[in-house]
N, C-alpha and C positions, 0 to 999 in steps of 0.2 A: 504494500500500500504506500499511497505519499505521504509520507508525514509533516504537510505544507504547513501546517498548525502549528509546528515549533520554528517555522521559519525567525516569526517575530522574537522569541525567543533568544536564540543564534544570531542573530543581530545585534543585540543588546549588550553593552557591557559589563564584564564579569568584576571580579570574581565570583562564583556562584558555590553555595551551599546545597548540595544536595542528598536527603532525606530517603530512604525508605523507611517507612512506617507501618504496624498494626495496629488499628484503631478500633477494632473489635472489642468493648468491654463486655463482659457478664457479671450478673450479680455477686458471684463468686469469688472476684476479682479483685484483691483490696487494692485501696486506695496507694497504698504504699508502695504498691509495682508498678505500678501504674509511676511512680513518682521517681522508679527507679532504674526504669526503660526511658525515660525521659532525662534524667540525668545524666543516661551514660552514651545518649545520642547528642548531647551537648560537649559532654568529655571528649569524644569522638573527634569532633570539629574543632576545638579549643587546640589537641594537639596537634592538628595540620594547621593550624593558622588563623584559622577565622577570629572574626572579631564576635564579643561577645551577645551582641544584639542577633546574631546568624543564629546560635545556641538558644537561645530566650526563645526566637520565633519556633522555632520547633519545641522547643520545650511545651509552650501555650499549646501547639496544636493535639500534641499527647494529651497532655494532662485534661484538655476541652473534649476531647476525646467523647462519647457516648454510647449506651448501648442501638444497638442497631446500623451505628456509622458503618463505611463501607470498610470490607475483609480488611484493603490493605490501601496504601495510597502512596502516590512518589511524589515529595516536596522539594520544590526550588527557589532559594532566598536570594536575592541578589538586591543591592542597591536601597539594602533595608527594608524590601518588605517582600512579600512573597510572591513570587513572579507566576508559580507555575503552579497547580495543583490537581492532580488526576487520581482517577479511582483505579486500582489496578485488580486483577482476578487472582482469589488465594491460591498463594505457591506455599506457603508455609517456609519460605527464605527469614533467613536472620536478619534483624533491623540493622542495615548500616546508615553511617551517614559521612559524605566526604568532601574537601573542601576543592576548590582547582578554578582553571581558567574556564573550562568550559563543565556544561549539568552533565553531571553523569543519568546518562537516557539509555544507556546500551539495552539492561532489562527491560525496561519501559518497552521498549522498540520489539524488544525479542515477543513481548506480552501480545502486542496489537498487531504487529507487521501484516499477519493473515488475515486480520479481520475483515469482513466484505461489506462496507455499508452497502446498504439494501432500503427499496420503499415495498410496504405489504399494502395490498390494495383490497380490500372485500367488496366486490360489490353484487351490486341488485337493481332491479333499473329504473327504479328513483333516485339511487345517487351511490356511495362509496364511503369507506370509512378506511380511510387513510393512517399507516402509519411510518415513519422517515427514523430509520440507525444511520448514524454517522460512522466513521471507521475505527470506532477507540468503543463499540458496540453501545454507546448509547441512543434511547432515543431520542432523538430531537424535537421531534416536531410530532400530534396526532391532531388529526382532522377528520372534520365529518364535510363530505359535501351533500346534499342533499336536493333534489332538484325538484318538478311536479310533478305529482301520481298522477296518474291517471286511469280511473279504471274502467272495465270498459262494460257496460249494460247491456242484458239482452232485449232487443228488440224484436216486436212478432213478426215485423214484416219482412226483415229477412233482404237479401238482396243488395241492392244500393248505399241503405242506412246501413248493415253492416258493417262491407266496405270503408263507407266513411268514419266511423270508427274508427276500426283496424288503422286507416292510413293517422286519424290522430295520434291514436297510440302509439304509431312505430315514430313519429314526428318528436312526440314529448322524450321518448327512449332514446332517441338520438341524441336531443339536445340535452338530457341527462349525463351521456356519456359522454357530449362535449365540455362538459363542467369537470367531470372528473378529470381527465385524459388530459388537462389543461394543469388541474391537480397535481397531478402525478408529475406530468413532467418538469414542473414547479421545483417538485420535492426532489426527482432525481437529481436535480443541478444544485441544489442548497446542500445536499449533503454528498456528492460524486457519488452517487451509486454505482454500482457496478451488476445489480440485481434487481428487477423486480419482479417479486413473488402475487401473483393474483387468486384471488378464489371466488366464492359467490356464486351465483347464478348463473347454467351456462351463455343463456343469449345474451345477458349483459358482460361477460366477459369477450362475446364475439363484439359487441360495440366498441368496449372500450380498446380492445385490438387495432380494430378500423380508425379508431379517433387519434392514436398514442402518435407522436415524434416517430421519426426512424432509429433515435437513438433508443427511447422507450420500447418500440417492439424488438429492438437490436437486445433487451436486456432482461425481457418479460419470460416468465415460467410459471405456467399453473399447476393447482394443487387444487385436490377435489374435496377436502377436508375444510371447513367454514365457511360463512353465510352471516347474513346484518340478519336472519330472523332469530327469535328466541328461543333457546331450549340445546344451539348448536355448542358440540362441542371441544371449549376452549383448551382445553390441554392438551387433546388430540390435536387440534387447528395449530397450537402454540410448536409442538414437539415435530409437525410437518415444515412447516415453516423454518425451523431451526437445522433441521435436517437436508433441507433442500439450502439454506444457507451455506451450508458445513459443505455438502456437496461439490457447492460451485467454488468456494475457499480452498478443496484439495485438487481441484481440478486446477486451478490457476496458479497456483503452487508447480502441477507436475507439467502441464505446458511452459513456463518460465525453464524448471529444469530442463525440459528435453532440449528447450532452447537453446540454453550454455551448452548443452553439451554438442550438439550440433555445430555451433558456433564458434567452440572451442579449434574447428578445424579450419578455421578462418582467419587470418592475419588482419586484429585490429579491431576483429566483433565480440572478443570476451578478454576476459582475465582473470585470473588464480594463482591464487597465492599472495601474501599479503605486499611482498615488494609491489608486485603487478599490479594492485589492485591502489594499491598509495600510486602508481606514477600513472595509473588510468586517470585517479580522483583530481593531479593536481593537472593536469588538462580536461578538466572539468567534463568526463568524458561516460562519467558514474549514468547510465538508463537507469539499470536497477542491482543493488548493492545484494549480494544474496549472503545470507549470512549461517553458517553450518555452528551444528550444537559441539563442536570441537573448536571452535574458535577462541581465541587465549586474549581473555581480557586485559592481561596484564603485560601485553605486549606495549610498546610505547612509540611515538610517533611527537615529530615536531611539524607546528604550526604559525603561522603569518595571522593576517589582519584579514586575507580574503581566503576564502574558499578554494582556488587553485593551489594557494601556500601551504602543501602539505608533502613532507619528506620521512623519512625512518631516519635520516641524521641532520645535523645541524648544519654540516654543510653544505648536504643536499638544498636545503631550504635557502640558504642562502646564494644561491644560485639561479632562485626563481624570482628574488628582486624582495628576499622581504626583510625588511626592517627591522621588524619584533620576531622572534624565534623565542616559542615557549612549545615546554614538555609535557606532553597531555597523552591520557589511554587513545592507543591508535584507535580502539572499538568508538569512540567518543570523537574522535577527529573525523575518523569517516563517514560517522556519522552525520557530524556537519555538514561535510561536503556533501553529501547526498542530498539532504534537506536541501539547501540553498542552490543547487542546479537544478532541480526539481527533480531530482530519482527519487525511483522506487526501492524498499525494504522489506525483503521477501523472508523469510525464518526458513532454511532447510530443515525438514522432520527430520529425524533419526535413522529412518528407513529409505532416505532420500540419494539424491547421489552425495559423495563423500568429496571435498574439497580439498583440497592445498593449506595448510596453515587456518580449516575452518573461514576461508572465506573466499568471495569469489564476484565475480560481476558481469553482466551484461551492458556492452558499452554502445555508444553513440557512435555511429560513424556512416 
């Protein structure tokens, strides 16, 4: 996925403080650990450097902490107050927190990279009930469109009046499904989809077909499981939907791969291995960064002012014209650089193809 959302971010200047966090309390849970998980995520920071107001802001966020808050969360202080703050899905990983030139997002990234924003659409042919995930899997945005019934009475005489009818009806149905389809395609551009999943009725789903963008029917997929009437059921509906997401998440995963690998035999359209994939990044050449579960975070890499300024030695960097040369996790630098050319960040599974130094890319050319 792009992770265009931390552009603003990476832009901004650092130092940054950056937090993983558990905010999960239960009843069971004294007060005192709660004060002492907090403590030592301040300790943490205080020994790399930070100043003490970076320590404090995290501090407050623990201790504010509540029952119900989300599993876990990734915090970014910078510039005195907290720049960054996302829900993350529980891994049961240890709290760290660290201080540096740029936010540690590697996990972060590793979390979301798959996710597929998606618009789910139900409809019926008065109108749709819209709902919009963004790529970090929440939802955004939910809507009802709703347009005019129309139903349609029997008459004795049969024939003409029929007819007439009939043609209102198919008229109000249309222009129902031009309300949605307008919807939709709203929704898929506010949040990039890359899916939309439809259900409902099947003649209202042939409308909204006919009505949708060509991007919209380029990304449309139906499911015969849910409906706007009453009594339908939502966990069935919920668990299809999730499943046909998941679906289209591993499918675009193993097409990227086959890609690299294809491409691999091509001078100039991939790279592997992390030197390769640093002297792709600082000819800003990063499409999409693919990142394998053997990849060594504690690898290290230097860094400039821009996004091409990126080498594995100091005097590499100094050779691409930059000024400032700082030391930062390579995982973290190319991270950068991907963000701010606008590539894509893809998570190799486990059972996927196996890279060079865990890391790898498809490049621009």
């Amino acid at each position: 996925m792009r992770l265009s959302h931390l552009r603003a971010l990476y832009e901004s200047d650092g130092p940054f403080a950056t937090a993983y966090v558990r905010t999960t309390r239960d009843a069971a849970t004294a007060s005192h650990q709660v004060e002492l998980r907090a403590r030592h995520l301040a300790e943490q920071l205080s020994a790399q450097g930070a100043p003490a107001e970076a320590g404090d802001a995290i501090e407050t966020v623990v201790r504010d902490e509540s029952e119900g808050a989300p599993a876990e969360r990734v915090l970014v202080w910078a510039g005195g107050r907290v720049v960054f703050d996302a829900d993350l899905p529980e891994t049961g990983e240890d709290e760290t927190a660290t201080w540096g030139p740029l936010p540690d997002l590697l996990e972060y990234a590793r979390a979301y990279a798959n996710t597929v924003p998606h618009v789910v659409a139900v409809v019926d042919r008065v109108g749709g009930d819209l709902t919009a995930v963004d790529a970090l899997g929440q939802v955004r945005e939910i809507e009802s469109v709703d347009g005019t019934t129309f139903h349609l009475r029997k008459v004795k005489v049969g024939g003409w009046s029929q007819l007439h009818y009939v043609h209102h009806a198919e008229e109000r149905w249309k222009a129902n499904a031009d309300d949605v389809a307008v919807a939709v395609d709203r929704l898929i551009e506010e949040v990039q989809a890359e899916q939309l999943v439809v259900a409902g009725d099947v003649r209202a789903r042939e409308k909204l077909h006919e009505k949708l963008s060509v991007r919209g029917k380029s990304l449309l997929t139906e499911i015969e499981h849910g409906g706007r009437a009453e009594g339908v059921d939502e966990e069935a509906f919920d668990h299809a939907v999730h499943e046909r997401v998941e679906e289209t998440a591993h499918r675009m995963v193993e097409e990227r791969c086959a890609m690299f690998t294809e491409r691999m035999g091509k001078k100039g359209a991939a790279a592997e291995g992390l030197s390769h994939v640093v002297a792709a990044a600082s000819q800003a050449k990063l499409d999409t960064l693919l990142i394998g579960e053997n990849f060594k975070a504690d690898a290290d890499a230097w860094i400039g002012t821009s996004s091409e300024q990126i080498s594995l030695t100091r005097k590499g960097l100094e050779t691409l014209g930059a000024d400032l040369a700082v030391k930062v996790p390579a995982g973290s630098a190319l991270l950068r650089s991907a963000v701010l050319t606008d590539g894509e960040v893809l998570v190799v599974p486990p059972d996927g193809i196996k890279l060079r130094d865990g890391i790898g890319a498809l490049l621009r050319f």
